[in-house]
DRENDOTOR-127457 format. One record per residue: x, y, z of N, C-alpha, C in turn. Coordinates in steps of 0.02 Angstrom, whole numbers, padded with zeros to 5 digits, always signed. Layout:
REM residues N
XYZXYZXYZ ...
//
This chain:
REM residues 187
+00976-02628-00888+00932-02570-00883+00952-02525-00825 +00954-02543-00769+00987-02507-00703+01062-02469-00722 +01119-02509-00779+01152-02462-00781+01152-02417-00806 +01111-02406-00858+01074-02386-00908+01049-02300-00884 +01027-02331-00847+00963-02278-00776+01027-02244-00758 +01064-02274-00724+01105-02245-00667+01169-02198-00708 +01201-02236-00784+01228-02195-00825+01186-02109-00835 +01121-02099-00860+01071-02042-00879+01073-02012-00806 +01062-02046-00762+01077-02000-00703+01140-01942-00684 +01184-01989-00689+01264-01966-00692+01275-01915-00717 +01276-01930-00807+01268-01879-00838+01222-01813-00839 +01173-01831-00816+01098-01763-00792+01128-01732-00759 +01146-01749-00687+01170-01715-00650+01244-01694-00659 +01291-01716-00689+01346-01684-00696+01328-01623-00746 +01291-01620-00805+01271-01575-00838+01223-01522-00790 +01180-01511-00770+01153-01493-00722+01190-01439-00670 +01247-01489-00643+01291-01439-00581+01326-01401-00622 +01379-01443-00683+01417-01386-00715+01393-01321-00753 +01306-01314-00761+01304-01241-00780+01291-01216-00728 +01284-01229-00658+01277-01186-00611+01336-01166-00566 +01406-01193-00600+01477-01179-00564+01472-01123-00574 +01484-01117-00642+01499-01024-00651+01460-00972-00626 +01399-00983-00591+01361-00944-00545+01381-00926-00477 +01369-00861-00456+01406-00856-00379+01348-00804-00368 +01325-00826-00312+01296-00753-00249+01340-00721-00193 +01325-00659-00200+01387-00631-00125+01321-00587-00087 +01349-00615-00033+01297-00583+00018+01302-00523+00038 +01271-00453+00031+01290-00397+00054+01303-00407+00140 +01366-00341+00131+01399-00337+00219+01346-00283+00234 +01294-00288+00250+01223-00233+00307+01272-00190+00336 +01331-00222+00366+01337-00199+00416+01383-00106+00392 +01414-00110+00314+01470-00077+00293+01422-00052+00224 +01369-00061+00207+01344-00030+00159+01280+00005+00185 +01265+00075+00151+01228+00129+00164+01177+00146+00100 +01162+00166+00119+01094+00227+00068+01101+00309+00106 +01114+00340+00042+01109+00431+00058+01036+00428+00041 +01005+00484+00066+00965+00515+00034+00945+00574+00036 +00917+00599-00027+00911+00693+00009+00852+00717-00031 +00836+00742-00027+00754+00788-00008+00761+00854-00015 +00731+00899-00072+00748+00956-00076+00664+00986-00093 +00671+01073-00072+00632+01096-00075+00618+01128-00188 +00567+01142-00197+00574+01151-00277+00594+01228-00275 +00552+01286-00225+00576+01338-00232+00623+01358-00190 +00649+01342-00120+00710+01365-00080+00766+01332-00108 +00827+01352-00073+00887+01321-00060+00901+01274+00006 +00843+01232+00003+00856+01222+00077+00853+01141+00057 +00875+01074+00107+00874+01018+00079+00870+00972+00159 +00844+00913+00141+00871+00865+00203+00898+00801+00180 +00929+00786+00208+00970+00713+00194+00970+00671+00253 +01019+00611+00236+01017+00570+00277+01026+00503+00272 +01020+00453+00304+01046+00388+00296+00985+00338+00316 +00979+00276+00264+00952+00231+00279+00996+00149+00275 +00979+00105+00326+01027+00054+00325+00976-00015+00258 +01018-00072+00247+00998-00117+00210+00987-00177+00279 +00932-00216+00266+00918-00267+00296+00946-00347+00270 +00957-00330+00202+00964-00396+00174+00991-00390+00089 +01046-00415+00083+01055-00414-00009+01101-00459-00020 +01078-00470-00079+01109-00539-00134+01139-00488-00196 +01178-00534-00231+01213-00486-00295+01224-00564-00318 +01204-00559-00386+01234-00648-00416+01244-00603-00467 +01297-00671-00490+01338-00678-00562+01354-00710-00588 +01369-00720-00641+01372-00767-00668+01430-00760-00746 +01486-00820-00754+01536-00786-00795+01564-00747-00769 +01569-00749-00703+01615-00666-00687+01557-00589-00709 +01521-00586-00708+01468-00530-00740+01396-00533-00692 +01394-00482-00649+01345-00459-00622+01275-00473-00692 +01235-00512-00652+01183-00538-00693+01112-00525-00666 +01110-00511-00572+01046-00484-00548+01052-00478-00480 +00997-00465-00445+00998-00453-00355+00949-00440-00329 +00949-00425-00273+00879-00431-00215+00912-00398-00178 +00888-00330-00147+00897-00286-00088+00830-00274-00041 +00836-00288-00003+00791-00254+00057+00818-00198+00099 +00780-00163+00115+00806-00078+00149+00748-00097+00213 +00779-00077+00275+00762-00064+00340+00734+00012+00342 +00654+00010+00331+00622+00097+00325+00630+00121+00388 +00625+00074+00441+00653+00083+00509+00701+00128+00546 +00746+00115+00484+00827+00136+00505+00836+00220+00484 +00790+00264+00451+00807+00320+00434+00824+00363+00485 +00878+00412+00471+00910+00451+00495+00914+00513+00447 +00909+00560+00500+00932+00629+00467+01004+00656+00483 +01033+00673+00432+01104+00693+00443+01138+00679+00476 +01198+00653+00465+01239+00634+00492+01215+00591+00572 +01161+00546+00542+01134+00496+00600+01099+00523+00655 +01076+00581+00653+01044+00614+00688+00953+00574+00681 +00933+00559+00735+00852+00555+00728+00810+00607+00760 +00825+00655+00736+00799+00715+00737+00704+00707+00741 +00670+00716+00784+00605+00686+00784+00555+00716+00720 +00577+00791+00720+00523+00834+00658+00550+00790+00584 +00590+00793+00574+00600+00764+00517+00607+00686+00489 +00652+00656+00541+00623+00594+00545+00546+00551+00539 +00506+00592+00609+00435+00578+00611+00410+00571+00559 +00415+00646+00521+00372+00655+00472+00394+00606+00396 +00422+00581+00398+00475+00526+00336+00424+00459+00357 +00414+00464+00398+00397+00389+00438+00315+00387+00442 +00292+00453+00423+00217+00464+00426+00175+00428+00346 +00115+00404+00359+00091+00370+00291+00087+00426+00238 +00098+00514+00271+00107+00523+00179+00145+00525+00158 +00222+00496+00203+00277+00488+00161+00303+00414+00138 +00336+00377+00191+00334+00311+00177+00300+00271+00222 +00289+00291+00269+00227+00233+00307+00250+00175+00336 +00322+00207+00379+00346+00146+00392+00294+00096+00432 +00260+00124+00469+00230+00081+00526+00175+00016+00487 +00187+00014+00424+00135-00021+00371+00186-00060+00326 +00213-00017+00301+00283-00038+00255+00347-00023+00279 +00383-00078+00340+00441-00071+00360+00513-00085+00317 +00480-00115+00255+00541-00131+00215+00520-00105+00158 +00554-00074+00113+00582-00078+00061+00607-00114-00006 +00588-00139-00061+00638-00200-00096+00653-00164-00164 +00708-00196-00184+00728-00186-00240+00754-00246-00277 +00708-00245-00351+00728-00318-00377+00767-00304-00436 +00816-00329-00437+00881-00316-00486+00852-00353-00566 +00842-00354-00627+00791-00407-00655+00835-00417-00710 +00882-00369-00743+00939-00370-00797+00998-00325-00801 +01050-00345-00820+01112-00313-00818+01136-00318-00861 +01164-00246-00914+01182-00223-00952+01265-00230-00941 +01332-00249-00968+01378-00236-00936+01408-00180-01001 +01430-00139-01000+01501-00087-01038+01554-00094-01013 +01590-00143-01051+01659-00148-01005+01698-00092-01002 +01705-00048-01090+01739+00027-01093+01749+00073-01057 +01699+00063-00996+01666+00123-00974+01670+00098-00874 +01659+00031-00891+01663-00022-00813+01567+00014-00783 +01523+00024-00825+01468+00033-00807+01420-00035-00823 +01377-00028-00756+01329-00084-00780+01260-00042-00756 +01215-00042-00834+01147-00035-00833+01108-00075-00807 +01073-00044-00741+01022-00105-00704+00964-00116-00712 +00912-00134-00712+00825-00110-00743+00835-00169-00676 +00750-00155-00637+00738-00190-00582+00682-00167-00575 +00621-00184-00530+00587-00172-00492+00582-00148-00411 +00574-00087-00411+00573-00038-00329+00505-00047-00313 +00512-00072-00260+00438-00069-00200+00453-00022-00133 +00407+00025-00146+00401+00081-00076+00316+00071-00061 +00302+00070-00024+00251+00078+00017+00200+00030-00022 +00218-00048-00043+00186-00080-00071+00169-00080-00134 +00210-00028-00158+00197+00017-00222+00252+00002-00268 +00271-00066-00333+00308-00071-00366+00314-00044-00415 +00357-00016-00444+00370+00021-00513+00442-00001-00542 +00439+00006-00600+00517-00007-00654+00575+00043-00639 +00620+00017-00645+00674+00051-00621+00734+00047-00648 +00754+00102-00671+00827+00103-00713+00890+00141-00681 +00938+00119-00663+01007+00166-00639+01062+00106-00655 +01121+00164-00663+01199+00153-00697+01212+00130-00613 +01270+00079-00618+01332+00071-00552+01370+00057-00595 +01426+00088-00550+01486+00047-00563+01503-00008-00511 +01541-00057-00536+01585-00126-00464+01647-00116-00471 +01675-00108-00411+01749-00125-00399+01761-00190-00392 +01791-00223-00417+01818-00323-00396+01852-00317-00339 +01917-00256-00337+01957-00264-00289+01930-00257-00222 +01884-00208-00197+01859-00203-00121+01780-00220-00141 +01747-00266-00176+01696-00310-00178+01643-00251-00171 +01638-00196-00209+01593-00147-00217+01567-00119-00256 +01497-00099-00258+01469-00081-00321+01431-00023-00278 +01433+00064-00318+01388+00105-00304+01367+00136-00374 +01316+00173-00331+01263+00203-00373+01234+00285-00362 +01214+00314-00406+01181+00374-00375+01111+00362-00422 +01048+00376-00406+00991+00425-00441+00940+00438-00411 +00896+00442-00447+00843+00476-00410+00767+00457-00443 +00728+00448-00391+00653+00437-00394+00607+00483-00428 +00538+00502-00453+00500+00532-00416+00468+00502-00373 +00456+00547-00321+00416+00511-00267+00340+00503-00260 +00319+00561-00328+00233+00517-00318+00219+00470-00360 +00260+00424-00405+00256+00360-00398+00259+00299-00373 +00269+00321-00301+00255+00285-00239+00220+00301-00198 +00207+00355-00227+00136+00365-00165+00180+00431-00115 +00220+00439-00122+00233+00480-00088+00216+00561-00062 +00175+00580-00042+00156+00634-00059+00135+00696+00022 +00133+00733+00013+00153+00796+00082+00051+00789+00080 +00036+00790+00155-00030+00773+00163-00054+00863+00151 -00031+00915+00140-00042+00964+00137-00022+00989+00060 -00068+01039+00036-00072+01045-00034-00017+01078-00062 -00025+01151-00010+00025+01183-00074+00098+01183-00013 +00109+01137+00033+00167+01091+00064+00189+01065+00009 +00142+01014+00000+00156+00952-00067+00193+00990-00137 +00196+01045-00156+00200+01089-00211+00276+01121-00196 +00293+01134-00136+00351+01144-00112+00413+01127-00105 +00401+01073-00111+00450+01013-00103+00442+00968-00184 +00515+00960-00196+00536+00919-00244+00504+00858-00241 +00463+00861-00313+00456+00775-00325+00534+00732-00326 +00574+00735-00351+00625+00691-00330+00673+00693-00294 +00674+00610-00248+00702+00598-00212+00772+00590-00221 +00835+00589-00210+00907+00588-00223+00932+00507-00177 +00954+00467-00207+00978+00420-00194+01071+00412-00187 +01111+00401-00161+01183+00366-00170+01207+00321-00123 +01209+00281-00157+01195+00198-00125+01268+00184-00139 +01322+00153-00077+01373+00118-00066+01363+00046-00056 +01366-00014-00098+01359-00089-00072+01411-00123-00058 +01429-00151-00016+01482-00191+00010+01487-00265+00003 +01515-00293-00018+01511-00368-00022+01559-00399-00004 
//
């Protein structure tokens, strides 16, 4: 009976580890991957941008094929142009009617399915975005490079599905509901 036992074991677990060989996580490099972002007015020509850093990201796969992920964003880290922390514009990014860092310092993004097009080297992402406690569904194209372990992205939000909104009325009316995203990930 014990060998019995100890055979079903063997086998459990050799079955067991071998579907999880072909799985791999790569840890994002924080230190070499960015977030653009830019902010435009609806009736001027006028815009702000800028940079936010990542606190934390996973990318798994599986088969060789991006299969899902977990990003956290440092709300902390925003910058206006070209790394400038410009106080008017910064401040006001950081104020609860925009993102609220001082409440919601992070950011997440949950990666949930991956579409791959090899034809094309595009992968469709659907995930869940949390801003200011505020999760919603989320769809954008990347491409991955294999060779320098990178995958980017461009799109864009609206932002009063997060709550985002100008504490002043016809401010709020001025400014573009959507936000502009282009995200570089490093792995």
């Amino acid at each position: 009976m014990k060998k019995l036992l100890f055979t079903f074991i063997i086998l459990t677990t050799s079955l067991v580890t071998s579907q999880h060989l072909d799985q791999e996580t790569f840890q994002l490099n924080i230190e070499k991957s960015i977030i653009n972002w830019k902010g435009t007015y609806a009736f001027q020509f006028s815009e702000h941008n800028g940079t936010v850093n990542f606190s934390h990201g996973i990318l798994e796969a599986s088969n060789g094929k991006i299969v899902g992920g977990y990003f956290e964003v440092d709300m902390t880290s925003i910058l206006y142009e070209d790394g400038r922390s410009d106080t008017g514009p910064v401040e006001h990014l950081m104020n609860s009617d925009f993102f609220y860092v001082k409440k919601f310092p992070k950011a997440q993004l949950k990666v949930n399915t991956v579409t791959y097009f090899e034809q094309d080297n595009l992968h469709k992402m659907e995930g869940d975005l949390t801003i200011k406690g505020i999760t919603q569904p989320i769809e954008f194209w990347a491409t991955a490079n294999a060779e320098d372990r990178s995958l980017k992205t461009r799109f864009k939000i609206d932002r009063r599905d997060w709550g985002i909104t100008y504490n002043n009325k016809l401010k709020n009316h001025a400014i573009s509901d959507a936000i502009e995203f282009e995200v570089e990930l490093l792995f």
